[in-house]
N, C-alpha and C positions, 0 to 999 in steps of 0.2 A: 892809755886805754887800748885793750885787746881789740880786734877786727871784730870778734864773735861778740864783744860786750857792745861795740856800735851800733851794730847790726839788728841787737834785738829790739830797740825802740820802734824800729823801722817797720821789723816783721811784725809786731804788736799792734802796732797802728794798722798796717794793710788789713790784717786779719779783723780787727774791729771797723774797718772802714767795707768790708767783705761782708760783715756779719747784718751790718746796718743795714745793706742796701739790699741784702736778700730781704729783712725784718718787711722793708718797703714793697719790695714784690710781691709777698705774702700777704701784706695789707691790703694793697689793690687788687689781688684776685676774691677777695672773698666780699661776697655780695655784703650790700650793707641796706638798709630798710630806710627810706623816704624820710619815715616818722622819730626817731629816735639815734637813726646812727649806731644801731646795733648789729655788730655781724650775724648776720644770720647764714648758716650753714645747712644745704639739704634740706631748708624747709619750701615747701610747695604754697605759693599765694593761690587767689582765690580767682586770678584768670589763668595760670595756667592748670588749674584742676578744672576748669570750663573747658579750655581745650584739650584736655584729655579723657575725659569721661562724659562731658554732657551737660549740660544743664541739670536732667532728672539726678545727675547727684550731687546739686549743691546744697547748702546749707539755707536758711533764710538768711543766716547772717553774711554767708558768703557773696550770695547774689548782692545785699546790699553793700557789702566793700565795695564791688565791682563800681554801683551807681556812685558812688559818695567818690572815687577816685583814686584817692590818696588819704593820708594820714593825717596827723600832727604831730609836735613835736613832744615827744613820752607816749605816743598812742597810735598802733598801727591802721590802717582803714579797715581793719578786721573788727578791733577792739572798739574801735567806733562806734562800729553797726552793732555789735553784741550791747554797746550802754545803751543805744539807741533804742534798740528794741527793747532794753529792758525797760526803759523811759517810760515806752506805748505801748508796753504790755503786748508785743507782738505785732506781724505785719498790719493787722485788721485798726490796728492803733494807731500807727501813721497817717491815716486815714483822713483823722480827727484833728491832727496837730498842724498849728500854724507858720509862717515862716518864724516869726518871733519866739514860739515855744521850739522850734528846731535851733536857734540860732542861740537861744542861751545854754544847751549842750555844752558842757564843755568841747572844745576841739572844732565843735561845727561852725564853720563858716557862714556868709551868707552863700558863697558861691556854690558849698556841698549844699544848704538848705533847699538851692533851689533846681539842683541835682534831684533831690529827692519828690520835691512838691511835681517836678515834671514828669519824675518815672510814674508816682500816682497816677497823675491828672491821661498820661498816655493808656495807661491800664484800667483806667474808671473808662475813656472812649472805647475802648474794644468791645466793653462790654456793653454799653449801651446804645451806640450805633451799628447797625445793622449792614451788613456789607451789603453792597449796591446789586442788585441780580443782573446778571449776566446773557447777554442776550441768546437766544435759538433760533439756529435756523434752517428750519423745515423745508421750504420752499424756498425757488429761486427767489420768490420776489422778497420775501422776507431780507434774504442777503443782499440784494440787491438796492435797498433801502438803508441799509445798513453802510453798504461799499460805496455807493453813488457821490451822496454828498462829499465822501473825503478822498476818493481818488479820483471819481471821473471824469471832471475835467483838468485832470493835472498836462503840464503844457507835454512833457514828456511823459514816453510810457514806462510804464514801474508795474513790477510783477512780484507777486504778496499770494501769500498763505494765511487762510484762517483756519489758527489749532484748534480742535472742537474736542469736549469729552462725550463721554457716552452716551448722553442723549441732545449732542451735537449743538450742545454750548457754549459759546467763546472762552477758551481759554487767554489764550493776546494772538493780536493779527502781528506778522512779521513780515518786513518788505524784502522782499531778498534781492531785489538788482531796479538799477534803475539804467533806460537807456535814451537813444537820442529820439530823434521826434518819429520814429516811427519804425521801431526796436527795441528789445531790450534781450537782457542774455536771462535765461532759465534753465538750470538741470537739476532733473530728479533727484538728487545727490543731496543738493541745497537746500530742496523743499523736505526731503524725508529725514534731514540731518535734524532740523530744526523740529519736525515734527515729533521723533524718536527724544530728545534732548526736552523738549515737554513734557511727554508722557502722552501726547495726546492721543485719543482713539481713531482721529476720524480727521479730515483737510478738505478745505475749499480754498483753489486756488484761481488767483483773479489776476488779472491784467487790462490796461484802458488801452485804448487806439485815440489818440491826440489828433488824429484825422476827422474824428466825430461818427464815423459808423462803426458799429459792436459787432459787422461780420465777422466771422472766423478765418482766417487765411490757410492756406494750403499748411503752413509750418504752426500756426495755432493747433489746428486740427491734429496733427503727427505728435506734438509736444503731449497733445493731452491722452492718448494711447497711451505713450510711452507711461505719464505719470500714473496711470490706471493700472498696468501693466506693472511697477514698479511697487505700488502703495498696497497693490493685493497680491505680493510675494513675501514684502518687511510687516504684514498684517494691518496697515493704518491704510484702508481705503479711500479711493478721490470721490468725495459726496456727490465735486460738481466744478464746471471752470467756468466763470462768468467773465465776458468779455465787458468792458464798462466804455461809455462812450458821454458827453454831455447829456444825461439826462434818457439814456437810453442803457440797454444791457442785451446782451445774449447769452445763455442759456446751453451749455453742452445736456447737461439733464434734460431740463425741458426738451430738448429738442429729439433725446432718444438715444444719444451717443456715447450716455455713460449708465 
């Protein structure tokens, strides 16, 4: 036997043992779908078409892939939500259906069923419960009613911003530093960072003295300059800074200082 006729088993084999193990890396790169085990190429599911466009352009059927999860096996969570609805004659049809009439779907689990029952029952509350109103406030004493009971007597002093909209509404209160019994660190920075990152029009910033009197201190007094000074350059003006004490409050408004 020639050296070249040896040889070529060898080189035959390598090349097919070459060809194979590409075969396999080609395999593993290409996406493969939950449902079926179908290479799927370049196609676009129905959460990253949510994170790319929106919500306002999904499908009905696509939004319900999203809730249902996943698949089964021969049926993508796309194709799912398409029998689905054909099922219930549309979203308004869902409505009506029960876990039992979800569950003998083919494909549908109990677990998707109750995927579903839940996005419902979440979307029937929105609509019937009435979001809670949001307090105002006009006056110190109003806020001051409002701040008392949950900071005043805190044993340390803690200094907070109330984000207000335009007709000086709570948007959410934010604490922004908390200090030792009789301090805490505040800069305008902090307070207009959070306010601008709201959206809010308008701030009431508060601070307790754990001493138990709500007078102003030399550095109270300077702080709340600066934040006036500060709030009506960035356009979010200081309404008011109320010192809180047990059961007691001071008043930079009231008293004629802002």
């Amino acid at each position: 036997m020639t050296a070249g006729r040896f040889c070529e088993p060898l080189r035959t084999y390598s090349l097919n043992r070459a060809r194979t193990g590409c075969a396999w890396i080609l395999q593993a790169a290409i996406p493969v779908t939950h449902a079926d085990f179908t290479p799927v190429l370049g196609i676009e599911g129905p959460r990253e078409k949510l994170e790319r466009l929106g919500l306002a352009a999904m499908s009905d059927a696509e939004l319900l892939a999203i809730v249902l999860g996943h698949g089964a096996p021969g049926h993508s969570a796309q194709r799912l939500a398409v029998s689905l609805l054909e099922q219930a004659a549309g979203l308004h049809g869902l409505t009506r259906m029960s876990r039992d009439e979800l569950c003998r779907l083919p494909g549908i689990g109990a677990a998707q069923a109750a995927r579903v029952l839940a996005g419902i029952e979440v979307g029937r509350r929105t609509l019937i419960r009435r979001p809670a109103s949001r307090p105002q406030f006009l006056t110190a004493k109003e806020t001051a009613e409002h701040l008392l009971p949950r900071y005043g007597a805190h044993p340390v002093e803690r200094f907070g911003v109330l984000l207000l909209d335009t007709k000086q509404r709570l948007l959410r209160a934010h604490v922004i530093s908390e200090g030792s019994l009789d301090t805490s660190l505040a800069h305008p920075r902090e307070v207009f960072r959070a306010a601008v990152g709201s959206g809010a029009a308008c701030v009431i910033v508060f601070h307790n003295h754990p001493s138990g009197d709500p007078s102003p201190s030399p550095d109270d007094r300077s702080l709340t300059v600066r934040l006036a000074k500060v709030g009506a350059l960035v356009g979010v003006p200081l309404v008011d800074h109320l010192i809180l004490a047990d059961g007691a409050y001071w008043s930079f408004r009231e008293h004629g200082m802002i």
